[in-house]
C-alpha positions in Angstrom: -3.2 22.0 13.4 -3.8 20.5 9.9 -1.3 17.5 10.9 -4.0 16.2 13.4 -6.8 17.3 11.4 -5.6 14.6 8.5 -3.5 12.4 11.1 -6.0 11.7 13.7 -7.2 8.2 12.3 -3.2 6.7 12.3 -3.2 9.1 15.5 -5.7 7.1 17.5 -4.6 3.7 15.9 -1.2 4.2 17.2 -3.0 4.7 20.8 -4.8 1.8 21.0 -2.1 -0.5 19.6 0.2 1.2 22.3 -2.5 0.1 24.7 -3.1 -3.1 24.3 0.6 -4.1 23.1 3.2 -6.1 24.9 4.9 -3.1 26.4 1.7 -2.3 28.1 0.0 -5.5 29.4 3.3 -6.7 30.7 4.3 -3.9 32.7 1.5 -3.0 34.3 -0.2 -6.7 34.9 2.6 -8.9 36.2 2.8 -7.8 39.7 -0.9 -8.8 40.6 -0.3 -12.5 39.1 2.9 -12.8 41.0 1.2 -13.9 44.2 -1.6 -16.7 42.9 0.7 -17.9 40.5 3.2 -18.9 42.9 0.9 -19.6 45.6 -0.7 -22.5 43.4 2.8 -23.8 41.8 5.3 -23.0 44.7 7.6 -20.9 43.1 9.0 -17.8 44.3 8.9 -14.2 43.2 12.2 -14.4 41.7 11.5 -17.2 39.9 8.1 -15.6 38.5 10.0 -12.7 37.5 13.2 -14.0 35.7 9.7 -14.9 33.0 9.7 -11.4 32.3 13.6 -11.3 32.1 13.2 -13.4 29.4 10.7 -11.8 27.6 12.6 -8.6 27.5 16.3 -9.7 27.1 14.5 -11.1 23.6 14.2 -7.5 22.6 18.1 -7.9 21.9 16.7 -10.0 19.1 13.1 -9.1 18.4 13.7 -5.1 18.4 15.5 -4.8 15.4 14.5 -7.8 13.6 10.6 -5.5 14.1 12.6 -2.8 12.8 13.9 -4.4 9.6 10.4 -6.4 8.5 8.5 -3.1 9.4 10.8 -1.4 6.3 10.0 -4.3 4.0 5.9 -5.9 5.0 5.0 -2.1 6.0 4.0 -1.2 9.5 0.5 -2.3 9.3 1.3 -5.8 8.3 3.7 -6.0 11.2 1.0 -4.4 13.9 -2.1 -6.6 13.0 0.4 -10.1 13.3 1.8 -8.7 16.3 -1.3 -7.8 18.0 -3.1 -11.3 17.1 1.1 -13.3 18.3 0.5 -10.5 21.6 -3.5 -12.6 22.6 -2.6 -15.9 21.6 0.4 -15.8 24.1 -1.6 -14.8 26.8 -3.7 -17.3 26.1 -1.1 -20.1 25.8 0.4 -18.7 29.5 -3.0 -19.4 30.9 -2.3 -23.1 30.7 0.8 -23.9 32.3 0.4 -27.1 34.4 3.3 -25.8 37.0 6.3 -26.2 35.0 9.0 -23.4 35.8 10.8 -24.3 32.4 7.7 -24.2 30.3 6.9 -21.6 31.6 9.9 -19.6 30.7 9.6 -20.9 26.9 6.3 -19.7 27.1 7.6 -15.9 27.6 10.3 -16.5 25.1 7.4 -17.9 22.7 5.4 -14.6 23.3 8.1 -12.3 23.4 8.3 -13.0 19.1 4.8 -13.6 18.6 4.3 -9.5 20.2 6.9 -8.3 19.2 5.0 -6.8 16.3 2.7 -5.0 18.9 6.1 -3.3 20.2 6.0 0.8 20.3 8.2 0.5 17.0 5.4 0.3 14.6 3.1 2.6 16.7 5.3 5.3 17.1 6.8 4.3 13.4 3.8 5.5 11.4 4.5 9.1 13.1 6.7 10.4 11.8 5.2 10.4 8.1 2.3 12.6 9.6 3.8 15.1 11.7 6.4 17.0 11.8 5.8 20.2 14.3 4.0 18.5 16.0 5.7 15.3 16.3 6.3 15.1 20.5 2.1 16.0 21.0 1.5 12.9 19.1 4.2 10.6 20.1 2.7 11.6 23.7 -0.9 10.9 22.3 0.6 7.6 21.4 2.4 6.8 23.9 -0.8 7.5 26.8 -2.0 4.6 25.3 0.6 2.5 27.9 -1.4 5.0 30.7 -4.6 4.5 29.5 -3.5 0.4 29.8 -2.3 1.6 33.8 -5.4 3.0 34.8 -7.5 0.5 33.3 -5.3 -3.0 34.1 -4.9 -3.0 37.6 -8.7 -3.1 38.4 -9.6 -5.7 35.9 -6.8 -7.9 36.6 -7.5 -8.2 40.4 -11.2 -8.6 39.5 -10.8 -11.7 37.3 -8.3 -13.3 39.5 -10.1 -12.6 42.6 -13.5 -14.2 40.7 -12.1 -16.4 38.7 -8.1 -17.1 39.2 -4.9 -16.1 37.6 -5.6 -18.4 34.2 -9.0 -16.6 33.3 -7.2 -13.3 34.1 -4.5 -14.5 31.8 -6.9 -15.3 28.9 -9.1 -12.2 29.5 -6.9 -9.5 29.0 -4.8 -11.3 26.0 -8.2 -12.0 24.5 -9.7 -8.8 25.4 -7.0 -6.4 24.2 -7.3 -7.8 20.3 -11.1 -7.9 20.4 -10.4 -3.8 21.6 -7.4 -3.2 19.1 -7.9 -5.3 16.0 -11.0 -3.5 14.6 -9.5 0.1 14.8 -5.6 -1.0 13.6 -6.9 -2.7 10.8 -9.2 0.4 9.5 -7.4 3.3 10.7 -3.9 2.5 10.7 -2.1 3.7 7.3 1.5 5.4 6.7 1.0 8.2 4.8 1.6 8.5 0.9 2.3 12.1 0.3 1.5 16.0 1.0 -2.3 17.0 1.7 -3.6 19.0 -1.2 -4.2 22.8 -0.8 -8.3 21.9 -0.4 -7.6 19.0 2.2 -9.0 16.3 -0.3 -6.0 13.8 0.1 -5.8 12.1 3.2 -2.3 12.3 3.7 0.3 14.2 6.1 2.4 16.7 5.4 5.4 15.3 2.9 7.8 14.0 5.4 11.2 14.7 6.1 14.0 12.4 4.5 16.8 13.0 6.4 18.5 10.5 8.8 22.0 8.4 9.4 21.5 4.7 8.5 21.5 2.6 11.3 25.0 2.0 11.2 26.0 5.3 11.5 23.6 6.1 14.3 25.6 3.4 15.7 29.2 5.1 15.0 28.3 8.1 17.3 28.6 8.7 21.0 24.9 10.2 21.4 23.6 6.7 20.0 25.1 4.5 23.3 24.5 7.6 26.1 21.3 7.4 24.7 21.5 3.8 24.9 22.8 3.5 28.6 20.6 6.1 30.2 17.6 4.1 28.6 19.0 0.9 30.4 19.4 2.9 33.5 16.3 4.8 33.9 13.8 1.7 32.8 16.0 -0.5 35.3 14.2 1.8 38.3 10.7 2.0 36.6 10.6 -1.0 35.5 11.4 -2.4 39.4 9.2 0.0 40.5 6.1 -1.4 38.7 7.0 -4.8 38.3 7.9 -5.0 42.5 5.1 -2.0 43.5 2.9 -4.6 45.0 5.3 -5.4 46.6 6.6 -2.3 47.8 3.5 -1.4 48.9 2.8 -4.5 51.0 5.7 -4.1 52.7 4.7 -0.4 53.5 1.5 -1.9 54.8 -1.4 -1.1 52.3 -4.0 -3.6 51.7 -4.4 -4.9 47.7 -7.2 -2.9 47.3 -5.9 0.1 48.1 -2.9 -1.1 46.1 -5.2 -1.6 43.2 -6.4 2.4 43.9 -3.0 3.8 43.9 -1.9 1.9 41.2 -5.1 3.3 39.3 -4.0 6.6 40.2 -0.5 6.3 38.6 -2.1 5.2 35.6 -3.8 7.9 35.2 -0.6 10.2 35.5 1.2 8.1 33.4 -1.0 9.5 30.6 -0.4 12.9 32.0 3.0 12.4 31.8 2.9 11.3 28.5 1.0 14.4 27.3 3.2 16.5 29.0 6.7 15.0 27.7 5.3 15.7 24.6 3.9 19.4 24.4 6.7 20.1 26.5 9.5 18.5 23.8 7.8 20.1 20.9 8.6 23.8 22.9 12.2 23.2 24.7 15.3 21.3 24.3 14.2 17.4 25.3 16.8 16.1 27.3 16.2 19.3 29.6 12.4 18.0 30.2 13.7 14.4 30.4 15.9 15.9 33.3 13.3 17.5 35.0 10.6 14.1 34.6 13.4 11.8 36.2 13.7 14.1 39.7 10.2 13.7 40.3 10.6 9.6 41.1 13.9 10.4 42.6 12.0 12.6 45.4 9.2 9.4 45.3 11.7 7.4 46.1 13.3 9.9 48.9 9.5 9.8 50.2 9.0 5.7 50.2 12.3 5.7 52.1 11.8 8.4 55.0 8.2 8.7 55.1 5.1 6.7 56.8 3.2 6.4 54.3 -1.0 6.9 54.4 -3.0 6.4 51.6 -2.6 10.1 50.4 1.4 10.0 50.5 1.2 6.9 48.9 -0.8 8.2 46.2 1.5 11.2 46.0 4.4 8.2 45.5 2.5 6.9 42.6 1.9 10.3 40.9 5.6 11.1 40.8 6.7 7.2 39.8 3.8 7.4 37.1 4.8 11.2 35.4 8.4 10.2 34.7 7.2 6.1 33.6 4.6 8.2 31.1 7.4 10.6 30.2 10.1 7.3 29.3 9.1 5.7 26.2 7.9 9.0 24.7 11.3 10.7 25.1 12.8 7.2 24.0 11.1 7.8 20.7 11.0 11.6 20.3 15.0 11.6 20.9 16.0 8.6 18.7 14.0 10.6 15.8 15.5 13.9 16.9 19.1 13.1 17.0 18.9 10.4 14.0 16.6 11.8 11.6 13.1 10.1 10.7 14.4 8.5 7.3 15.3 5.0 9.0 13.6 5.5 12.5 12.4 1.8 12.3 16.1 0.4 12.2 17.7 2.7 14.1 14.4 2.6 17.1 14.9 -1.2 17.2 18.6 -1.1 17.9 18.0 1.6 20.9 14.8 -0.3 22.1 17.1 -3.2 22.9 19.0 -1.1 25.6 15.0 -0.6 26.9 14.0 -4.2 26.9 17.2 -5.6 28.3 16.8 -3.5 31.1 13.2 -4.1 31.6 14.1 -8.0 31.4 16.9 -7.4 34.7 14.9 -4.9 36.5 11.5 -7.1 38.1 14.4 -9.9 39.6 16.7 -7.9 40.1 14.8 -5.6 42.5 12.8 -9.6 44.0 16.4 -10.9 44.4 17.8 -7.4 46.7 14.7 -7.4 48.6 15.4 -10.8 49.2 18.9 -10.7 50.1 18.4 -7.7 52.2 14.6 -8.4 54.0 13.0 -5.9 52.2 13.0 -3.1 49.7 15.1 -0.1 51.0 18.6 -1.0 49.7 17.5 -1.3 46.1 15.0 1.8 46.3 18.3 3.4 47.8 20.4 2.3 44.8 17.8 3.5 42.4 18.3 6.9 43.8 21.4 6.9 42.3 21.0 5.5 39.2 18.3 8.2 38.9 21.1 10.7 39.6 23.3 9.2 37.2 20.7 9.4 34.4 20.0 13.4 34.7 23.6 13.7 33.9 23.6 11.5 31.1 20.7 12.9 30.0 22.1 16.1 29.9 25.0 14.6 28.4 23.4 14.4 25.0 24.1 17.8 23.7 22.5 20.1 21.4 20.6 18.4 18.0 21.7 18.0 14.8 21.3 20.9 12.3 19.3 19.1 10.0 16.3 17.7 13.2 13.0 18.8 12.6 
């Protein structure tokens, strides 16, 4: 266990940065502003959500532009400016005076000032520090989006409940740096070389240096399956959360116990991420991806067919949460798998693209089919589907490369 014995300070720096990043705060956040901010501006949900479309679709731009300043400014560099852009965002939201279209440049303004906080620099440093045990710390990292799930929901409906949707706004932008910037700044390092026999340098293990460039990762077929069942897969979970208030609602649960089961799924969206990641490090990974993404296909099955009680709707929650823990680590575990770790940053920030994209469609998308169809259960039937169709195309991606490690 050496790797986490010298590893465990970038280790928990990664976490925390995963946690209070963009990735995090957005997704799990959005759906409990959706109702007071369009209450006060009258807007409706669809309108709220294209914001977060255009937050992600900038991922086509801001995920591989991280990617290439991470390989030149380092990854700390990028994390610490990202993490400060990330608050001051929030903060700048807060003040919208009811204005759809400043509102939108608002997003777009805060998708580049976080994009630094993306999971490209957190899972980036990685890869330099373990090796054997690379999936157990991606999921380490990667919990930090479940620790951000478990803890979000409850503070968000406090502060707008006591003190509206703007203070909300400014206290978890705010609140998340005061949290992260302390520990990135002092414990997040890439490491510089092999630990000695005695332990007395505090570096990993000498990394790996194999890897395609980023335009050969491009070249192959494994780069765009991987690509499309990204797009697919986050298109459901993203709906899911973004619309699970929602959902809920509509099932008839009251926002508090809402808030609960949304708590709940945080927490097993850290036990998802855990899992993906002993579980990769043991078997082949797009077996366990295949396995994570029947467990919201059967959630799904149960929101359509079911009357749901506060226990079944937990049970919902549980199985949405395992395979949304279970995503971005297998996003990250794969891309360094099948590509090598020698240009992870590039290569991560072209595939992350697939990620946000989808993220950006998925919160509308799902508002717009409710809306169309008076409720939720065509586009929770749909997503069945596309959860079918991204089993097989994770299955699709074949055996690894020789060279992996």
């Amino acid at each position: 266990m050496n790797e986490f014995k010298y590893g465990w300070k970038p280790l928990l720096a990664a976490t925390i940065g995963t946690m209070c990043g963009i990735f995090t705060l957005t997704n799990y956040s959005q759906g409990f502003f959706v109702g007071p901010v369009t209450a006060e501006f009258g807007w409706s949900g669809s309108q709220f959500f294209l914001s977060y479309t255009v937050l992600m679709c900038f991922g086509l731009v801001t995920g591989p532009l991280v990617g290439a300043i991470s390989a030149r400014a380092g990854l700390l560099i990028v994390g610490v400016v990202g993490l400060i852009g990330h608050s001051l965002g929030y903060v700048i939201l807060s003040f919208n005076n009811g204005s759809l279209m400043l509102w939108y440049l608002n997003w777009a303004l805060l998708a580049f000032l976080g994009a630094g906080s993306l999971p490209i620099v957190w899972t980036g440093v990685l890869n330099g520090w373990f090796s054997e045990h690379r999936g157990k710390a991606i999921g380490i990292t990667m919990a930090g989006t479940g620790l951000g799930a478990f803890l979000l929901p409850p503070i968000v409906e406090f502060f707008i409940s006591n003190y509206g949707w703007r203070t909300a706004y400014r206290g978890i932008g705010i609140g998340a740096l005061l949290v992260s910037l302390p520990i990135v700044i002092t414990m997040f390092r890439e490491a510089t070389g092999a630990v000695t026999a005695d332990g007395t340098q505090a570096a990993a293990s000498q990394p790996s240096t194999w890897g395609m460039t980023r335009d050969q990762a491009m070249r192959t077929g494994r780069f765009w399956i991987l690509g499309v069942v990204l797009f697919v897969t986050v298109i459901v979970l993203a709906g899911l959360l973004s619309n699970f208030e929602r959902i809920m609602s509509e099932k008839g649960f009251e926002r508090s116990s809402i808030a609960t089961i949304a708590a709940v799924m945080g927490l097993t969206v850290i036990v998802g991420r855990i899992l993906a990641g002993v579980l990769v490090d043991r078997f082949w990974a797009p077996g366990v991806a295949a396995c994570f993404f029947v467990l919201p296909t059967v959630g799904l099955l149960l929101l359509l067919n079911v009357d749901l009680t506060l226990a079944t709707g937990a049970l919902v929650g549980i199985l949405i949460g395992l395979a949304a823990g279970a995503e971005l680590d297998l996003l990250a575990f794969l891309t360094s798998k099948y590509f090598g770790p020698a240009n992870y940053p590039a290569i991560f920030g072209m595939i992350i693209a697939f990620f946000t994209v989808g993220a950006g469609i998925a919160p509308p998308l799902f508002g717009a089919v409710a809306q169309a169809f008076d409720g939720y259960t065509v586009m929770l039937t749909i997503s069945v589907g596309l959860l079918l169709v991204s089993i097989a195309l994770f299955l699709a991606l074949g055996k690894y490369p020789a060279r992996s490690n």
